[in-house]
C-alpha positions in Angstrom: 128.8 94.8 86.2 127.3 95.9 89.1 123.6 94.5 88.5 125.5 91.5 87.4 127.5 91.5 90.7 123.7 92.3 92.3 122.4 89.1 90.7 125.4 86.9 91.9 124.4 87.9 95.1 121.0 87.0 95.4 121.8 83.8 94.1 124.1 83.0 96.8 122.1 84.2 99.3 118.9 82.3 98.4 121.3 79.3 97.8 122.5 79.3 101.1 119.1 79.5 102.7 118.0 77.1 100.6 121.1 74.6 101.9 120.6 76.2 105.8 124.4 76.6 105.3 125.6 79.5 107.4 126.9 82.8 105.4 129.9 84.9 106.1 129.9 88.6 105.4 133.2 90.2 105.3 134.7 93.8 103.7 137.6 94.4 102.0 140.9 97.0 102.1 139.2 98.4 99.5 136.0 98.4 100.9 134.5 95.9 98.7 131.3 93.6 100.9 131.9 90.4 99.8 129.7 86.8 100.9 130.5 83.3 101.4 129.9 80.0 102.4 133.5 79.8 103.7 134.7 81.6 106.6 137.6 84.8 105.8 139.9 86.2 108.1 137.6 89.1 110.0 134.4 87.6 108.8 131.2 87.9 110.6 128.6 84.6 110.4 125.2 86.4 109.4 122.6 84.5 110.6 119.7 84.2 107.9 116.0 84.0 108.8 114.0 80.8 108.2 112.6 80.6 104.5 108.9 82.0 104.9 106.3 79.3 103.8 102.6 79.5 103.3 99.9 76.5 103.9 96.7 77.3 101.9 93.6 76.2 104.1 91.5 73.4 102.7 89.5 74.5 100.7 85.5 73.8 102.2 83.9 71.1 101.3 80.2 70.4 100.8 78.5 68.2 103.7 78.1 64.9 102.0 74.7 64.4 100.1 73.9 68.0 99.2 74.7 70.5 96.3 76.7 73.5 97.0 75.0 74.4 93.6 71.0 75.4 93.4 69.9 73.3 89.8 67.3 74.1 88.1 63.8 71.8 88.3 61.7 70.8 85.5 59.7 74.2 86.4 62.8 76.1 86.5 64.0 74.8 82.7 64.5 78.3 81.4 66.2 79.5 84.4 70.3 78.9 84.6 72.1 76.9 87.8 72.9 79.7 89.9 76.8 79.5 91.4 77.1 78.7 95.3 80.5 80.4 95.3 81.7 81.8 98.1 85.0 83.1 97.2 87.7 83.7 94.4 91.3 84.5 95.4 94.8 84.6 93.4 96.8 82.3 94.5 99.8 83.0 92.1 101.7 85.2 91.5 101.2 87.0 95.0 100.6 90.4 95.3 103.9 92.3 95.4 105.9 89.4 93.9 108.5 90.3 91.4 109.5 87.4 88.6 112.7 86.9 87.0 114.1 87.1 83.5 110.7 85.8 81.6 108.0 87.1 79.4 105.9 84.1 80.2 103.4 84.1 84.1 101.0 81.5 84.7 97.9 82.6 87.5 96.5 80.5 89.8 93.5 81.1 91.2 91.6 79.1 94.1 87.5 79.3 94.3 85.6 78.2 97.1 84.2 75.8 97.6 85.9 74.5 94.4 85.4 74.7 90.7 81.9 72.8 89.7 82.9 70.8 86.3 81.7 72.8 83.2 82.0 76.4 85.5 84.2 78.6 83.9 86.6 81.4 85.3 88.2 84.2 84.1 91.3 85.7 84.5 92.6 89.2 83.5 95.9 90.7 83.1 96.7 94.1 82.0 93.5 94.6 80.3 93.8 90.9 78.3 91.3 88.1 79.2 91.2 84.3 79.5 87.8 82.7 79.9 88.8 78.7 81.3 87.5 76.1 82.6 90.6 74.9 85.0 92.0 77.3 87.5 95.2 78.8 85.9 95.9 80.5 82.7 99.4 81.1 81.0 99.9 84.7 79.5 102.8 85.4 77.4 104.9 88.0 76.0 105.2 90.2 79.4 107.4 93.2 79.3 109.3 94.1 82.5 107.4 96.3 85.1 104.7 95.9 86.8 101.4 93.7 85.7 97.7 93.5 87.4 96.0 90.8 87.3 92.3 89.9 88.3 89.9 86.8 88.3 86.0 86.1 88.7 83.7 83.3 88.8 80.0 82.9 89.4 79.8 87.2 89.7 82.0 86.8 92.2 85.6 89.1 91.9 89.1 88.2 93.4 90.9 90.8 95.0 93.2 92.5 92.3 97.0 91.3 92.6 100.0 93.2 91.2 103.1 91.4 90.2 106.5 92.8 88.8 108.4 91.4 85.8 112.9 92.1 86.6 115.0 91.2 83.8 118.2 91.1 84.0 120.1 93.4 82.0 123.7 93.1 80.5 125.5 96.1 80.1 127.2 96.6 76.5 130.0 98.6 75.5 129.1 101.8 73.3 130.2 101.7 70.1 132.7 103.8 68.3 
């Protein structure tokens, strides 16, 4: 009931930030903290911080006319194109993010200066490996805890990210 109660909570609190409506904290005769939207008798307004946001920068560009990319020549015809990458990162989940009640986490991943059509990347979670040719990949059947994942393209590694899965959990009655 309690976790429950927990959950409520949250909801209520991300709710209001998400409305900018103010919140009101107040405690019972019995000592029970309780939160709303309305104002009580012996309430105190809590005043919530802004909602944090994030802008990725753009990602870089080539100058116009050349190729981020070295191509083989006609001499070169055995050798591969060799990757002008300059970076890999995980964009989602973030590192330290925890995800609610699913089994289910698509990652994101952002290469500089951008995916060349036909380059592949590949992502890692726990051990378990997607080779693709977009920037995300969808891995299912996540238990709760925590997961690491990790991406690389062109020989080029993104920083490792750890994410935790929470599931919410009812409480039954034991059996007699």
């Amino acid at each position: 009931m309690k976790r429950l109660a927990a959950v409520f909570l949250g909801l209520l609190v991300v709710s209001s930030m998400v409305a900018a409506d103010p919140l009101y904290k107040w405690v019972d005769a019995q000592g029970n903290v309780h939160y709303s939207d309305k104002p009580q008798p012996g309430a105190k307004k809590i005043a919530l911080p802004k909602a944090s946001t994030f802008t990725p920068p753009a990602a870089a560009m080539p100058p116009s006319g050349s190729d981020a990319r070295r191509r083989p020549d006609s001499s070169d015809s055995n050798q591969p194109a060799e990757a002008g990458y300059t970076g890999i990162s995980i964009s989602t989940p973030a590192n330290q993010d925890t995800v609610w009640n699913t089994d289910t986490v698509t990652v994101s991943v952002a290469v500089a200066p951008g995916l060349e059509s036909g380059d592949s990347v590949t992502i890692t979670l726990d051990g378990h490996t997607q080779t693709v040719q977009g920037t995300s990949a969808t891995f299912s059947g996540l238990d709760r805890g925590p997961h690491t994942v990790t991406a690389e393209v062109g020989g080029i590694k993104a920083n490792p990210v750890t994410f935790y899965i929470q599931k919410t959990s009812i409480k039954k009655p034991p059996t007699h």
